[in-house]
LUMRO-371623 format. One record per residue (C-alpha): residue in one letter; z, x negated, y. Coordinates in steps of 0.25 Angstrom, whole numbers, padded with zeros to 4 digits, always signed. Layout:
BEGIN
AZXY ...
//
This chain:
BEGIN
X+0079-0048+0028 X+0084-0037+0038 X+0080-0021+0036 X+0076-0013+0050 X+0075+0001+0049 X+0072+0005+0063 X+0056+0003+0070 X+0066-0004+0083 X+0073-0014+0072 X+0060-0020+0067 X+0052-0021+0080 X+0064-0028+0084 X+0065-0038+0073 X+0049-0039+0072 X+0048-0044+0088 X+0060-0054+0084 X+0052-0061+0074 X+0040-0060+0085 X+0047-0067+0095 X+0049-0078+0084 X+0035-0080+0082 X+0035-0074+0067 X+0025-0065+0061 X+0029-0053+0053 X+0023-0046+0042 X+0027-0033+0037 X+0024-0025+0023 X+0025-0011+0025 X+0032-0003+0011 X+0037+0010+0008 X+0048+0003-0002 X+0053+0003-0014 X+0045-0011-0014 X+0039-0019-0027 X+0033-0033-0027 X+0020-0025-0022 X+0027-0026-0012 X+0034-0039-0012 X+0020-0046-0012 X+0016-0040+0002 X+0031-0045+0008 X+0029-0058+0001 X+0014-0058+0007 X+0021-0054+0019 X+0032-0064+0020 X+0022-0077+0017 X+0014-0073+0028 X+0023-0069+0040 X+0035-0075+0046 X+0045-0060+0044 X+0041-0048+0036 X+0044-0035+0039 X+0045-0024+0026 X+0043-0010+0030 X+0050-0001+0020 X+0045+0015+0023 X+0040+0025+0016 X+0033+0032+0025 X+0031+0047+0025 X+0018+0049+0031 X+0010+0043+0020 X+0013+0053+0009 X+0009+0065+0006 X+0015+0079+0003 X+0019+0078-0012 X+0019+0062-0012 X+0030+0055-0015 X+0038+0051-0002 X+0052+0057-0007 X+0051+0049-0018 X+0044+0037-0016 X+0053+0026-0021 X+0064+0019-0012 X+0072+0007-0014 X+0075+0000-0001 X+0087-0009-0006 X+0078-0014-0017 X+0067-0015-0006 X+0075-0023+0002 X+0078-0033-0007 X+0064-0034-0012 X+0060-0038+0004 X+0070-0049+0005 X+0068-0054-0009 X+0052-0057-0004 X+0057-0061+0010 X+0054-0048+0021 X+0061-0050+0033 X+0063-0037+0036 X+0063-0021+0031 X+0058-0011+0040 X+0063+0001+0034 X+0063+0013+0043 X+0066+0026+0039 X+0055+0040+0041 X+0061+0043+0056 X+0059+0028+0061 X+0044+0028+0058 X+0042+0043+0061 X+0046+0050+0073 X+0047+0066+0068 X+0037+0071+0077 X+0027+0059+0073 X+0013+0062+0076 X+0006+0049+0076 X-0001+0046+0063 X-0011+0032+0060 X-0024+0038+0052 X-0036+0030+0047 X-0048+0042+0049 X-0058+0034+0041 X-0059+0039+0024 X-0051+0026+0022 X-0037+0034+0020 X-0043+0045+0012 X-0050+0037+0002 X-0042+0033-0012 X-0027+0036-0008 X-0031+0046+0004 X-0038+0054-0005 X-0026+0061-0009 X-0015+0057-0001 X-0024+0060+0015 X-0013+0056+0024 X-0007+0044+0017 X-0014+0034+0025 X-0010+0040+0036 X+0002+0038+0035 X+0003+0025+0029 X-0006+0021+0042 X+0004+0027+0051 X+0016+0020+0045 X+0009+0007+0044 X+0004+0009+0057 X+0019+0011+0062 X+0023-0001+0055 X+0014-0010+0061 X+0018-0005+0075 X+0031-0006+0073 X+0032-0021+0065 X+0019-0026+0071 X+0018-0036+0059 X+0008-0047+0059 X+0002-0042+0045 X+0006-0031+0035 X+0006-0032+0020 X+0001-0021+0012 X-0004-0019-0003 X-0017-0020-0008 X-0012-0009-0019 X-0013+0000-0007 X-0026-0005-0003 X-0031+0009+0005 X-0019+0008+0012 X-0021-0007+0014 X-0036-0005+0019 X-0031+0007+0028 X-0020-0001+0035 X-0030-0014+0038 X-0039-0002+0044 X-0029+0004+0053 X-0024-0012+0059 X-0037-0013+0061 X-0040+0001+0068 X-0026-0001+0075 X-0026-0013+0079 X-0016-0019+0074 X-0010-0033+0074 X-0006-0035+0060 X-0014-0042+0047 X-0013-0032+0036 X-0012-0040+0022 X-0017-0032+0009 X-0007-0041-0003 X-0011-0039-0018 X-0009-0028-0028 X+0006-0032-0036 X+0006-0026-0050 X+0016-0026-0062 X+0012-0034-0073 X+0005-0024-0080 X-0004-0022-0067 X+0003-0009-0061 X+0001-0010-0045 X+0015-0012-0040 X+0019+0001-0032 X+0030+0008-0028 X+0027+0021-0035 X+0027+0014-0051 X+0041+0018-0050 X+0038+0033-0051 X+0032+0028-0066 X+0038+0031-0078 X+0036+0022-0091 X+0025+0029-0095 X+0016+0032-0080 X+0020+0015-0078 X+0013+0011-0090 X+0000+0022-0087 X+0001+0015-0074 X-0006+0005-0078 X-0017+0010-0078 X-0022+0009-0062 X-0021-0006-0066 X-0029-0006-0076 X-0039+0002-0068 X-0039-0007-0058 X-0040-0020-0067 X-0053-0012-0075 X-0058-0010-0061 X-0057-0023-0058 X-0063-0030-0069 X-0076-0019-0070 X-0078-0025-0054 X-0075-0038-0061 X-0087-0037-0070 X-0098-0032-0060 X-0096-0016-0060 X-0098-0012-0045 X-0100+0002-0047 X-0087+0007-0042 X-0089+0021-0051 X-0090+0014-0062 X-0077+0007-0059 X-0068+0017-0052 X-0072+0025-0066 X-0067+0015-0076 X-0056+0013-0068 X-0054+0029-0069 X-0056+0029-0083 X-0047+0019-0087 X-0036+0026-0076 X-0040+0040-0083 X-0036+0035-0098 X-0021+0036-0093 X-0015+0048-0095 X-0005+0046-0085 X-0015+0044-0073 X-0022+0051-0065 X-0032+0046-0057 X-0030+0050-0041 X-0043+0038-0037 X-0051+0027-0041 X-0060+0024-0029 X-0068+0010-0024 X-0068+0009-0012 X-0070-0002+0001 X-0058-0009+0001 X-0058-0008+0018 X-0064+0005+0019 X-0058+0011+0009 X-0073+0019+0009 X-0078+0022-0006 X-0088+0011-0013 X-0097+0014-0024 X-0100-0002-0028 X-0089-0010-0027 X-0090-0025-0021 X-0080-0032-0014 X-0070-0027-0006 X-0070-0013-0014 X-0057-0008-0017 X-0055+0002-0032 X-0042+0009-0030 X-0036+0020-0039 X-0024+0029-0038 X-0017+0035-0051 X-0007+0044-0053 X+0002+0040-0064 X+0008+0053-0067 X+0013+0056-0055 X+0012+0045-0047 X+0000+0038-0040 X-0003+0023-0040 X-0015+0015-0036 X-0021+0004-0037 X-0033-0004-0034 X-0043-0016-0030 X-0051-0023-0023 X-0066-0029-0026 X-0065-0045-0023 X-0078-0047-0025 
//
């Protein structure tokens, strides 16, 4: 496994394995990588010939008074998580490789989809998430791109924007990875203390009742997104930011639920904000 930390390094390697006739799939991360994380290289790994990992966080997608400064990094451990799965490649370039200082250029969705759920208080995070996204594509051209399916509004914004864009690459949504006592694998758990981890818990249990009231025949999505909220609401710790149902490809609010709907919800645990969700099988 090699690690690249220019845009020219990477083109270069990447028309390399072109000219081999090998198919590349990249997984695009801000670091300070988990087995969430590890799933989607795995995924990545069985189903292409060479995988490209992108480790940046990336400025444009926060917001004032989030937590870019410290947002957890690692990058030695996250080096050995890559090759331990079996990534070919780390494509970790610093803020002034991706962003020329007088950057102007900016990729934005102009539909409700980015300021539903998450976009409801943080407005220009898609964007930014689109524009770095969009930056990678260019610059690795994979043949398909692994993301999430924690991340689902981020997952359904990015398949609208290959579409829109026209780009060459198949986008694959990998499964939600929790701990054992359900908690979605995320790179923020590490701001909770003992007592915030165990509260915590509580998204999963939302999600688990929501399930199981869908299970059951309830398809009024009031009735569920308020049970969930009770439940969510009886921890102290939390604060509830949204519970929402909405079309999983739209991301447009539902009031019945059938299949396809997605129910995702975002919880601050004091201070930090987690999210989780699902989606309606049938």
């Amino acid at each position: 496994m090699h690690v690249v930390t220019t845009i020219k390094e990477v083109r270069q390697q990447v028309h390399e394995w072109r000219r081999e006739g090998l198919s590349v799939g990249l997984v695009p991360t801000m670091g300070y990588l988990h087995e969430g994380h590890a799933s989607l290289i795995r995924a990545a790994v069985s189903e292409n010939d060479r995988v490209v990992v992108s480790i940046f966080v990336n400025p444009t997608q926060f917001g004032i008074g989030e937590d870019l400064d410290s947002y957890p990094r690692d990058f030695d451990r996250d080096c050995t998580l890559c090759a331990h799965v079996g990534a070919d490649l780390i494509f970790y370039p610093s803020v002034g490789e991706m962003y020329e200082p007088d950057a102007m250029t900016y990729v934005e969705i102009l539909s409700d989809m980015p300021r539903q759920l998450c976009g409801q208080t943080r407005p220009s995070h898609f964007r930014g998430v689109c524009t770095v996204v969009a930056k990678l594509f260019n610059v690795i051209t994979p043949d398909r791109a692994y993301f999430g399916q924690k991340d689902a509004q981020q997952l359904a914004i990015i398949r609208r924007m290959v579409r829109d864009l026209m780009f060459d690459v198949e986008v694959i949504g990998c499964p939600i990875i929790r701990e054992e006592d359900g908690l979605a694998r995320s790179s923020r758990n590490v701001y909770l203390n003992d007592a915030e981890r165990v509260a915590a818990r509580c998204l999963s249990k939302a999600v688990r009742l929501g399930q199981q009231l869908v299970e059951e025949g309830e398809r009024d999505a009031q009735q569920v997104m308020n049970a969930m909220r009770r439940l969510v609401d009886s921890e102290s710790l939390a604060r509830v930011d949204y519970i929402e149902a909405v079309d999983s490809l739209t991301i447009e609010p539902i009031d019945r639920i059938e299949t396809g709907t997605l129910i995702a919800l975002a919880v601050y645990i004091g201070t930090t904000r987690l999210i989780d969700n699902f989606v309606v099988e049938s």
